[in-house]
MIDO-624613 format. One record per atom (N, C-alpha, C, O, CB): atom name; x, y, z. Coordinates in nm, 4 decimals. Atoms other than C-alpha are relative to their C-alpha. Last residue first. Glycine has a CB too. Layout:
<sites>
SITE at       px       py       pz
SITE CA        X        Y        Z
...
</sites>
This chain:
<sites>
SITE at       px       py       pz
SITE  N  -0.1523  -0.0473  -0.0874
SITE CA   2.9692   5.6347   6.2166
SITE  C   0.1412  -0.0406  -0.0981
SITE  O   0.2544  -0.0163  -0.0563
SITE CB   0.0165  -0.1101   0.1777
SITE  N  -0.0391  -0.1597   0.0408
SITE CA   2.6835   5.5612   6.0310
SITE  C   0.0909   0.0413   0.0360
SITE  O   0.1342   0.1300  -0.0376
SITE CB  -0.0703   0.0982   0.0326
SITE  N  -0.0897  -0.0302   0.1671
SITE CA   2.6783   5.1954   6.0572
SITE  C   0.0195   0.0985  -0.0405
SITE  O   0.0926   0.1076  -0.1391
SITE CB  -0.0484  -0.0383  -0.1210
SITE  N  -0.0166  -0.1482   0.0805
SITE CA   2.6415   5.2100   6.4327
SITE  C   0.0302  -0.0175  -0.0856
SITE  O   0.1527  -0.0180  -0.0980
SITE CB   0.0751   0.0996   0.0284
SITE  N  -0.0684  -0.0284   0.1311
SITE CA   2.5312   4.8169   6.5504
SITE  C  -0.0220   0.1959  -0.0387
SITE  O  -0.1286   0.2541  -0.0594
SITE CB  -0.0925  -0.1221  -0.1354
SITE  N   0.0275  -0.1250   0.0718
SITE CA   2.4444   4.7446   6.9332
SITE  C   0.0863   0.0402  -0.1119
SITE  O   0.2046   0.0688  -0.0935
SITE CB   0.0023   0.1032   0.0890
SITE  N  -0.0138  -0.0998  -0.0904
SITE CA   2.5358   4.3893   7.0175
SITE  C  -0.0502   0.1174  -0.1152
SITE  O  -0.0680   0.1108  -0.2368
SITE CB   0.1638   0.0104   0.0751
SITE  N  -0.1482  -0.0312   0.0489
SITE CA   2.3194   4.0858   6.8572
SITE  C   0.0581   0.1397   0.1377
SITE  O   0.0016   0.1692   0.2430
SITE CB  -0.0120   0.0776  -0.2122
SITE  N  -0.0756   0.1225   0.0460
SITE CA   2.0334   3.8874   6.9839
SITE  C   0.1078   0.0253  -0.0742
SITE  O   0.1723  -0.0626  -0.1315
SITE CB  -0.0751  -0.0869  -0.0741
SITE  N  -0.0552   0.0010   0.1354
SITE CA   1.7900   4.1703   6.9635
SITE  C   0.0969  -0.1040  -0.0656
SITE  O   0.1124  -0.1324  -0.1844
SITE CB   0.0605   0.1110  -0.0087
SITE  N   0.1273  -0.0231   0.0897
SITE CA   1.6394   4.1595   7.2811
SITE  C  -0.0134   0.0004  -0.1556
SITE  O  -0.1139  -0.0092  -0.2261
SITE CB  -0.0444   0.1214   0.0316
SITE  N   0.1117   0.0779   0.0376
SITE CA   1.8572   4.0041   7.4864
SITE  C  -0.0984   0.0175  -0.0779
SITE  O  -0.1834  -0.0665  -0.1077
SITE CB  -0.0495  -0.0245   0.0768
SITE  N  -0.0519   0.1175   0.0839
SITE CA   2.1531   4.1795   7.3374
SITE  C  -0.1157  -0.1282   0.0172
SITE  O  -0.1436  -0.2163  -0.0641
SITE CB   0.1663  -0.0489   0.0611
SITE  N  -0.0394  -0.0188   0.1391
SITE CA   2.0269   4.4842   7.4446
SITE  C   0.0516  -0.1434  -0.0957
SITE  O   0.0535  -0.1682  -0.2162
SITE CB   0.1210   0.1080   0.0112
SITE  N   0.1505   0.0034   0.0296
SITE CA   1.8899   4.3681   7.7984
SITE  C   0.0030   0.0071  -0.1216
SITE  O  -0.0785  -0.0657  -0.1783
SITE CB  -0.0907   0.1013   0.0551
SITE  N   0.0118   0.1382  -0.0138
SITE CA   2.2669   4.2598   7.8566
SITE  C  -0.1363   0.0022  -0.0301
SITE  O  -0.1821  -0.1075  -0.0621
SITE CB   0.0430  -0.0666   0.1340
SITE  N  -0.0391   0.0755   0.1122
SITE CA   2.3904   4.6024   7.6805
SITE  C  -0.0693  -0.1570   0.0554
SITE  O  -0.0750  -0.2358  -0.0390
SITE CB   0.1867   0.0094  -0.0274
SITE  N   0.0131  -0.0047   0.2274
SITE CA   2.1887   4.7726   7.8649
SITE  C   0.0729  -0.0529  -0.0622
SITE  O   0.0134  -0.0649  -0.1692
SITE CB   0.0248   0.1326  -0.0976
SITE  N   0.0247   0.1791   0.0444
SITE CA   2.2554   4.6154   8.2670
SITE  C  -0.0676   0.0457  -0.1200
SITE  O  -0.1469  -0.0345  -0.1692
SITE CB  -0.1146  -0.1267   0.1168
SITE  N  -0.0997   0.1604  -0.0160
SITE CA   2.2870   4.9940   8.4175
SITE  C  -0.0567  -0.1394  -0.0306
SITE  O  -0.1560  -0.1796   0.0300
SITE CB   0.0457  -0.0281   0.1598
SITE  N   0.0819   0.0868  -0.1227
SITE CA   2.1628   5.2760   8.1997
SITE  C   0.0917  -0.1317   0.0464
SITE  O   0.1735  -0.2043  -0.0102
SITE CB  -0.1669  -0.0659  -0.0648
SITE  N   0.0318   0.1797   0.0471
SITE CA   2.4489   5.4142   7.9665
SITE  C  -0.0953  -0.0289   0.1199
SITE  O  -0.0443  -0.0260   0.2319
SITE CB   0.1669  -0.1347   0.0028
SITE  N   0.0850   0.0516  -0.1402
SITE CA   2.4768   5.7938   7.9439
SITE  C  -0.0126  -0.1490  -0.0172
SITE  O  -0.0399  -0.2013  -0.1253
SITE CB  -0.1684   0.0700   0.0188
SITE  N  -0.0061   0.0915   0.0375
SITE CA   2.7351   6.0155   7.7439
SITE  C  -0.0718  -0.0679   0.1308
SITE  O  -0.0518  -0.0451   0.2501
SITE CB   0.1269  -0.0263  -0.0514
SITE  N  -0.0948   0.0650  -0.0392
SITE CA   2.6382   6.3416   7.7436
SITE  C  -0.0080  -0.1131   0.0027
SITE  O  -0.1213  -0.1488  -0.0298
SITE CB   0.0333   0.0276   0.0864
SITE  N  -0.0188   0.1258   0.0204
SITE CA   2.4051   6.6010   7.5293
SITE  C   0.1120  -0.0629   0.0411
SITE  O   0.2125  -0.0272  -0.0203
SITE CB  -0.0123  -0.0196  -0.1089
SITE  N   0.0168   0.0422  -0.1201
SITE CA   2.4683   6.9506   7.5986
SITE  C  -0.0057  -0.1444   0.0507
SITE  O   0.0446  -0.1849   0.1554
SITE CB  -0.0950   0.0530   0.0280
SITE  N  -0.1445   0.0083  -0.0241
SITE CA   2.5654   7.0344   7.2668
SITE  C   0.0029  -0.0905   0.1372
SITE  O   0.0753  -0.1878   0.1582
SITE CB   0.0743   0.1593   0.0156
SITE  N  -0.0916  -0.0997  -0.0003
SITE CA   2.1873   7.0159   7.1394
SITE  C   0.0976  -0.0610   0.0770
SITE  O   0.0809  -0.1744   0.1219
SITE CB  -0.0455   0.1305   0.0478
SITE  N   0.0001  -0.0194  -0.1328
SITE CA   2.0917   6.7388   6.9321
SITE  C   0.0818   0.1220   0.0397
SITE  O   0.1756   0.1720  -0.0224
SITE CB   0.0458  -0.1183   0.0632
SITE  N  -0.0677  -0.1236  -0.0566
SITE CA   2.1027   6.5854   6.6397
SITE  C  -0.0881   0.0279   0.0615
SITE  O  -0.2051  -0.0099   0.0561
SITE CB   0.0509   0.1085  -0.0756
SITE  N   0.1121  -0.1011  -0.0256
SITE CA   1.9571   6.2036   6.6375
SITE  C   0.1189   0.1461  -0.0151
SITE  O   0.2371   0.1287   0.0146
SITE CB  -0.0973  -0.0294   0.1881
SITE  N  -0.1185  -0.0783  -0.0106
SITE CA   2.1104   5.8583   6.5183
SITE  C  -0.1216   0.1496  -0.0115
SITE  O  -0.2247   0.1657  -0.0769
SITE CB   0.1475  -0.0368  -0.1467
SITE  N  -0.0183  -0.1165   0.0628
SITE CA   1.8846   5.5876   6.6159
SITE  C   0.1085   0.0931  -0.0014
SITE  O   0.1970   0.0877   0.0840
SITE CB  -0.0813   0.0553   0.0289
SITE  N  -0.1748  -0.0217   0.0476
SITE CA   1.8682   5.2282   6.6941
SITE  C  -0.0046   0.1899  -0.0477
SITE  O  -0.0153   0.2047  -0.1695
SITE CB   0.0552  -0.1403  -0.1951
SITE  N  -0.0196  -0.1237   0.0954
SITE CA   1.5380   5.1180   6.8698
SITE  C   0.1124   0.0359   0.0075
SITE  O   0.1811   0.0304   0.1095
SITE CB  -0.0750   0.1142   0.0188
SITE  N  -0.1173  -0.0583  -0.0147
SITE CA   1.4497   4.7609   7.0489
SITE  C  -0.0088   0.1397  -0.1025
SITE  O  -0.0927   0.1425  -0.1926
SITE CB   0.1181  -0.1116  -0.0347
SITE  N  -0.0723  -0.0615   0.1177
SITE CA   1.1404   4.6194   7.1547
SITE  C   0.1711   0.0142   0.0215
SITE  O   0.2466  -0.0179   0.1133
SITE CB  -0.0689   0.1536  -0.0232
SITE  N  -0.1334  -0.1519  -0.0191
SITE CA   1.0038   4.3787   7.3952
SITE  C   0.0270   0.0657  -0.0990
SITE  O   0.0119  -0.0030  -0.1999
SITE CB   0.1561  -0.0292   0.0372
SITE  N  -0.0639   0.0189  -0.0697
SITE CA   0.7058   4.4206   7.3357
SITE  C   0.0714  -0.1209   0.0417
SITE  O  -0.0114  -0.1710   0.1178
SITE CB  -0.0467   0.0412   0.0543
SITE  N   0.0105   0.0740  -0.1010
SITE CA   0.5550   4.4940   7.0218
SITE  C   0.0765  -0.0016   0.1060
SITE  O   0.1753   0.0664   0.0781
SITE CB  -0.0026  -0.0928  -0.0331
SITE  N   0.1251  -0.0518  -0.0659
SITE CA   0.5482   4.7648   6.7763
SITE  C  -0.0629  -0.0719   0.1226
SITE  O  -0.1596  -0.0321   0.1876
SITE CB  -0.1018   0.0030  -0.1003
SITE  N   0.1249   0.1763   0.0445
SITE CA   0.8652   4.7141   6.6726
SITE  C  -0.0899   0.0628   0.0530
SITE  O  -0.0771   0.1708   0.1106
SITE CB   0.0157  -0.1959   0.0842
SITE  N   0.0140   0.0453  -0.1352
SITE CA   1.1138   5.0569   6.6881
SITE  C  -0.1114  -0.0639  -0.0100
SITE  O  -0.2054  -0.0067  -0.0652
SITE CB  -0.0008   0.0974   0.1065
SITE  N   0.1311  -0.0106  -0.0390
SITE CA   1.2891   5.1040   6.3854
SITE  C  -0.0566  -0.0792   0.1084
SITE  O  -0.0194  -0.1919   0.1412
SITE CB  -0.0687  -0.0211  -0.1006
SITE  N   0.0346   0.1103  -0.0317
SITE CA   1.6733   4.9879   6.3850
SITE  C  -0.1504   0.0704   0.0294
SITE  O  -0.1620   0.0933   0.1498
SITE CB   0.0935  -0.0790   0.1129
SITE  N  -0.0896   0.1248   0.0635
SITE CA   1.8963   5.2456   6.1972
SITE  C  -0.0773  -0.1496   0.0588
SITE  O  -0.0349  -0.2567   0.0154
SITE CB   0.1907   0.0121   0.0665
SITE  N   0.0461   0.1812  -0.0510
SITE CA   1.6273   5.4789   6.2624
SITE  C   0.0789  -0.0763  -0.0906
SITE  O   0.0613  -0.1035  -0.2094
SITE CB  -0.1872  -0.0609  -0.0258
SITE  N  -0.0222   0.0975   0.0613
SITE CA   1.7710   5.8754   6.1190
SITE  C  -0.0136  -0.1872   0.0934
SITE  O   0.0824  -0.2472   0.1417
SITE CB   0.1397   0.0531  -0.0534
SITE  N  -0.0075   0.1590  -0.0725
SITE CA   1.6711   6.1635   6.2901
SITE  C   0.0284  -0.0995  -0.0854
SITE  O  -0.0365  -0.0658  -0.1844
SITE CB  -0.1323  -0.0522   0.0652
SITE  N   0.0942   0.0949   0.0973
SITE CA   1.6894   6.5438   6.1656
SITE  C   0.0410  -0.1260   0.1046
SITE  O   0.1147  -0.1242   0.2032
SITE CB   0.0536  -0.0199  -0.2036
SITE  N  -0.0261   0.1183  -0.1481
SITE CA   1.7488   6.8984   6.3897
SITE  C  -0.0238  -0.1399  -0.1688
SITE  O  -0.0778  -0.1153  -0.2766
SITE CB  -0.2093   0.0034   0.2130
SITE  N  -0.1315   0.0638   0.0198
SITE CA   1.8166   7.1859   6.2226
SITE  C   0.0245  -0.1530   0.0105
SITE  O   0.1243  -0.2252   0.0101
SITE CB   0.0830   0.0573   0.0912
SITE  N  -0.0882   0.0236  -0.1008
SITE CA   1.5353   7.3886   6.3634
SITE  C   0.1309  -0.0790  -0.0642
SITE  O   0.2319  -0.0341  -0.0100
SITE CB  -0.0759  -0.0806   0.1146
SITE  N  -0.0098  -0.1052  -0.1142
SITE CA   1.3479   7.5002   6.0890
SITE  C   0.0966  -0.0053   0.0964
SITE  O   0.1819   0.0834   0.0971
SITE CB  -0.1093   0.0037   0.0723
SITE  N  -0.0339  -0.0892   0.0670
SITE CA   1.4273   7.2187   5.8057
SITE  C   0.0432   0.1385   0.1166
SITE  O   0.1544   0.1850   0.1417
SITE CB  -0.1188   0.0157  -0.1059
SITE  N   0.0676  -0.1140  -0.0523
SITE CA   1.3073   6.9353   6.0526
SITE  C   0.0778   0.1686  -0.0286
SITE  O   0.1152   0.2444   0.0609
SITE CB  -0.0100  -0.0390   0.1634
SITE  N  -0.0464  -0.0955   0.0032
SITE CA   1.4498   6.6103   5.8789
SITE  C  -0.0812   0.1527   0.0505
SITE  O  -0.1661   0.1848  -0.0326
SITE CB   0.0392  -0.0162  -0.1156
SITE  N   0.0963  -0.0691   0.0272
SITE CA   1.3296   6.2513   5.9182
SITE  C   0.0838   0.1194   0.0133
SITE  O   0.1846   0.0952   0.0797
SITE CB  -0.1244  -0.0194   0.0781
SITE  N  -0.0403  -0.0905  -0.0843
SITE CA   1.5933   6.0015   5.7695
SITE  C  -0.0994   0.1046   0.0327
SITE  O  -0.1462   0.1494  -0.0720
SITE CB   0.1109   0.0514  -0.0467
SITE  N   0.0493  -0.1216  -0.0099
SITE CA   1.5748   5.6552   5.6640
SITE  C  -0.0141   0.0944   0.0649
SITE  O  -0.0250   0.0697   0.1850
SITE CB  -0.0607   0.0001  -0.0123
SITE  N   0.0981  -0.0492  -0.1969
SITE CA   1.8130   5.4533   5.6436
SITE  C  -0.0631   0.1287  -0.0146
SITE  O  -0.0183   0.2405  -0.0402
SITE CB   0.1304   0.0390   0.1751
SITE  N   0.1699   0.0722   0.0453
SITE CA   1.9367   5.3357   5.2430
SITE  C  -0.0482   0.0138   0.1467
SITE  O  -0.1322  -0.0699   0.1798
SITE CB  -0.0123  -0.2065  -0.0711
SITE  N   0.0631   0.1224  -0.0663
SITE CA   2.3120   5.3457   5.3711
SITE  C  -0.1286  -0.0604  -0.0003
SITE  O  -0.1678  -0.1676   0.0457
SITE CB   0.0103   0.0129   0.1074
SITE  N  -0.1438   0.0892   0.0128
SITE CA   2.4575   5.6541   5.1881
SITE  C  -0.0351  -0.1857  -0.0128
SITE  O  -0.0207  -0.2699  -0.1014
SITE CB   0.1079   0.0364   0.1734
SITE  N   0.0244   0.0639   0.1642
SITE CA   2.1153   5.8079   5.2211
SITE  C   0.0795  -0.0787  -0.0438
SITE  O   0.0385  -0.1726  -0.1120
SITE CB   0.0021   0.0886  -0.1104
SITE  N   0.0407   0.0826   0.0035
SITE CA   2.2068   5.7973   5.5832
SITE  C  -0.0452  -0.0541  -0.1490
SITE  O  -0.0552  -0.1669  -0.1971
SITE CB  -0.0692   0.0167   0.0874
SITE  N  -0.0524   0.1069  -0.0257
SITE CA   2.5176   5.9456   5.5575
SITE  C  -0.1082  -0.1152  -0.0263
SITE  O  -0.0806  -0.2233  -0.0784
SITE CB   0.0546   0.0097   0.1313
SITE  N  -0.0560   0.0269   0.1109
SITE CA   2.3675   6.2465   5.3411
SITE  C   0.0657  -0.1563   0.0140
SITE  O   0.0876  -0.2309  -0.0814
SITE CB   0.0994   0.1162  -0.0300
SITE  N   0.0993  -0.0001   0.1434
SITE CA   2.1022   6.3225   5.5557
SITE  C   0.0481  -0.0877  -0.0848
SITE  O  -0.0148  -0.1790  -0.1383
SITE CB  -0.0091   0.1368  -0.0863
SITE  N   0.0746   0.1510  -0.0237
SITE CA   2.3177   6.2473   5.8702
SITE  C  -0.0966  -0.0646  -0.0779
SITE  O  -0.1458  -0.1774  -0.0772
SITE CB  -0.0676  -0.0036   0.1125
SITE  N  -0.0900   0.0891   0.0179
SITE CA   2.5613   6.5265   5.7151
SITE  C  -0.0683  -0.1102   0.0490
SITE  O  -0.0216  -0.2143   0.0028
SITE CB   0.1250   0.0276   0.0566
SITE  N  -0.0241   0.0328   0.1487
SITE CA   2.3104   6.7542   5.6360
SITE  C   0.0871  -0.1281  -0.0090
SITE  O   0.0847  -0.2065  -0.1039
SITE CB   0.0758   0.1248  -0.0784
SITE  N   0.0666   0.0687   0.0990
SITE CA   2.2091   6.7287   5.9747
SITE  C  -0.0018  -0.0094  -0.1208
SITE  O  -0.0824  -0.0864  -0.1730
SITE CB  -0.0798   0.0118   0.0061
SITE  N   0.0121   0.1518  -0.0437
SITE CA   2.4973   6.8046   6.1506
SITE  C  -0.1141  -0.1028  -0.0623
SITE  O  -0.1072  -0.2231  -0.0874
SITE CB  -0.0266   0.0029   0.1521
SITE  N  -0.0941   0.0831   0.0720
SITE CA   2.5669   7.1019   5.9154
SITE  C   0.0060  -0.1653   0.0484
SITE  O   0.0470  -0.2650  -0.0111
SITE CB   0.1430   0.0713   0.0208
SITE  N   0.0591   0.0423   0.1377
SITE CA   2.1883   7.2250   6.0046
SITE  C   0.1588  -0.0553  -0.0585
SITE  O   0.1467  -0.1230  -0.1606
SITE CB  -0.0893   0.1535  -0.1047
SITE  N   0.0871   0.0891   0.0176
SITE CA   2.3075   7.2075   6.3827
SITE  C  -0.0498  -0.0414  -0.1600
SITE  O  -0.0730  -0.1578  -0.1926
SITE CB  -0.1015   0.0479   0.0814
SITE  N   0.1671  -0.0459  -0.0489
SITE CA   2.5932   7.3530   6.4097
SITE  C  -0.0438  -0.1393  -0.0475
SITE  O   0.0023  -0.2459  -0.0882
SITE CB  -0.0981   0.1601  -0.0939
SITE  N   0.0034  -0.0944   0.0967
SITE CA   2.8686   7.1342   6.5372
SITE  C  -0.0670   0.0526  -0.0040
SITE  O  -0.1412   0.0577   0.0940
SITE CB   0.0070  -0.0124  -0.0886
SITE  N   0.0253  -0.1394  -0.1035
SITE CA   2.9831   6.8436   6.7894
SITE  C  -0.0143   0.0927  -0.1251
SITE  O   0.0722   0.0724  -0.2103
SITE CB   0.1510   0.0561   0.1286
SITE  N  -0.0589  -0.1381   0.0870
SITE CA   3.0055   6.4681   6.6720
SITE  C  -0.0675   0.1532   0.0666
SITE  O  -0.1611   0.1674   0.1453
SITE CB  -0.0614  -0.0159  -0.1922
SITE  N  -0.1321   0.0216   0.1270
SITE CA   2.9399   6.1538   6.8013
SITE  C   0.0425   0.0740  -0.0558
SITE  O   0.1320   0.0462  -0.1356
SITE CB  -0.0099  -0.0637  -0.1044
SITE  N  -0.0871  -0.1169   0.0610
SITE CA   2.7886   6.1831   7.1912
SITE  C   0.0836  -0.0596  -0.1856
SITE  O   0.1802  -0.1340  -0.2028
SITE CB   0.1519   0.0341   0.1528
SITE  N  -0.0875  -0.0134   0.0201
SITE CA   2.6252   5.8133   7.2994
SITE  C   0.0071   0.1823  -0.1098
SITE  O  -0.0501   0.2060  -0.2162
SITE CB   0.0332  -0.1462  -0.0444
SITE  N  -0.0053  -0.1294   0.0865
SITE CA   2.3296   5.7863   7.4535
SITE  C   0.1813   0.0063   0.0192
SITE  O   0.2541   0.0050   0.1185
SITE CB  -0.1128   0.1621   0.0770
SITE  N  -0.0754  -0.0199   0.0131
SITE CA   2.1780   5.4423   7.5823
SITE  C   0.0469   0.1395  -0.1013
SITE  O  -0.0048   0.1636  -0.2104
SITE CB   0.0186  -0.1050  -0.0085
SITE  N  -0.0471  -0.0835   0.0387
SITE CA   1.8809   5.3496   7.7509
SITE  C   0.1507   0.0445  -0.0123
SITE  O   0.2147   0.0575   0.0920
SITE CB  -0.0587   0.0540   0.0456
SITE  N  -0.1027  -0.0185   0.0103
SITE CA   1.6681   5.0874   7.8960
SITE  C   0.0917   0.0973  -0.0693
SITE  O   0.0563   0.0405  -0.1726
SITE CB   0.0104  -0.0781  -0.0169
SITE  N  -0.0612  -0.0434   0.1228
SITE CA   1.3079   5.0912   7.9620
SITE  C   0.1472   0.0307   0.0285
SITE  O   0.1726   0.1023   0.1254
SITE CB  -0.0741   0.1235  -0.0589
</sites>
């Protein structure tokens, strides 16, 4: 499994998810939301049920979160999907 984490914004937490609420509605992506904690998710690329897959998400998170790229992801990423990694929320 391959893996990529990119950092996009820094704040609390229920303003980060209002705002991925509101982006993703923006964009018709759906968003799960966890009222208590703050936290919500949004799948810009749902994850297949087969193998290989791919998954696109935009997540809050705590602060701590850094920028991580496994090595040879984008070349497994593009094999698997046949494009490069798309952020429309951003």
């Amino acid at each position: 499994m391959k893996r990529s984490t990119e950092r996009v914004d820094l704040g609390h937490p229920h303003q980060l998810a209002q705002g991925l609420i509101s982006s993703s509605e923006r964009h018709g992506i759906d968003v799960e939301h966890d009222p208590v904690y703050g936290r919500a998710r949004a799948w810009v690329r749902p994850r297949a049920k087969g193998r290989p897959m791919a998954e696109e998400l935009f997540a809050t998170a705590p602060a701590r979160v850094i920028n991580k790229q496994d090595k040879n992801f984008e070349r497994y990423w593009d094999a698997v999907t046949g494009s490069a990694a798309q952020l429309p929320l951003v």
